[in-house]
N, C-alpha and C positions, 0 to 999 in steps of 0.2 A: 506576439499577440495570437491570440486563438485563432483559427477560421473564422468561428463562429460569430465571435465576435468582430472580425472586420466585417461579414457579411452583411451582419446588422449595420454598421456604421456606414459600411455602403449602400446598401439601401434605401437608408435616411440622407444621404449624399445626393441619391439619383432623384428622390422623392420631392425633394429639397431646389434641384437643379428642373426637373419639370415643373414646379410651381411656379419659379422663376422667370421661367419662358412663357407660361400662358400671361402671368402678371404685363411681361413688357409689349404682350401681344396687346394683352389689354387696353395698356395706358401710351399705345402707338398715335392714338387720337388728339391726347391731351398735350404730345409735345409738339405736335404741328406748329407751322409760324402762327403767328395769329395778324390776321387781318385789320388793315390800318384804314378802312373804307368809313370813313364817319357816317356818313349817310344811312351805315346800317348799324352801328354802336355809338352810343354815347364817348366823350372820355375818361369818365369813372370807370365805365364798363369795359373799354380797353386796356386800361392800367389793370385793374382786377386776373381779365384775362391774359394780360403777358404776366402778371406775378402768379398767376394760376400754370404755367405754360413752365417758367421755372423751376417751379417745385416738383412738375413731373420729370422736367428732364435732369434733375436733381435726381429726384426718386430712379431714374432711369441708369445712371451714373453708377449711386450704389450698389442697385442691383447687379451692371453689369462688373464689378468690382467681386462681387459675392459668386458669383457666378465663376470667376478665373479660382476664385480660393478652391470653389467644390472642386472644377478642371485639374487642378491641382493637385487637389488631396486624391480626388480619384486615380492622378497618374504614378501617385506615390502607392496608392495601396494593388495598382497592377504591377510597380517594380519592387516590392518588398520593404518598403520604407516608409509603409504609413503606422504613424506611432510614435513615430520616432523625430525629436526635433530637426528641425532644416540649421539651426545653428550651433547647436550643439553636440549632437545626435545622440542625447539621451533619451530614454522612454519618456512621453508625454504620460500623465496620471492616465488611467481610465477614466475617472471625473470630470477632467478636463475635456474627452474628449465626449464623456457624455453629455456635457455643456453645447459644447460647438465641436460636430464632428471633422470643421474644414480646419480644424485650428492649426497651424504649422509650429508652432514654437512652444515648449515648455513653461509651464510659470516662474520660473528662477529668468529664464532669457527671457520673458517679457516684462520681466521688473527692471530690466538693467537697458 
């Protein structure tokens, strides 16, 4: 693979990986417990807010999940082997990785 071209896909790796972190900086709030004090919530309004409270630490989950792909992919393209499948170690298309740059596995090993 080019420089040039990894430098781009790092890039969007890095770019990719700091959105990621202000995101979970963000929604740090929304996975907190949620409080069981009737007196200041209804029980509609606490069911809501623990299935609200799920969904972020849902959301928090995959992110930190995407996050190890980037760690990843960035560790592969500092030792010579971003490009290149983890199972195979055939060339990934450029396509593919213009798709998703953390992608580790070629389209033939993700069919199978």
């Amino acid at each position: 693979m080019e420089q040039k071209q990894l430098d781009i896909y790092r890039q969007r790796l890095l770019a990719e990986k700091e959105e990621l972190a202000s995101l979970m900086e963000d929604s740090a709030e929304s996975a907190k417990p949620v409080t069981l004090d009737q007196t200041m919530v209804g029980r509609v309004s606490r069911i809501d807010a623990i299935q609200q409270q799920e969904m972020a630490l849902a959301s928090a989950r995959r992110r930190a999940q995407r996050g190890v792909m980037i760690d990843q992919a960035l560790a592969r393209a500092e030792s010579g082997d971003y490009g290149y499948c983890v199972s195979c170690d055939e060339e990934i298309s450029p396509r593919r990785l213009d798709l998703d740059p953390a992608i580790p596995i070629c389209i033939q090993c993700a069919g199978t």
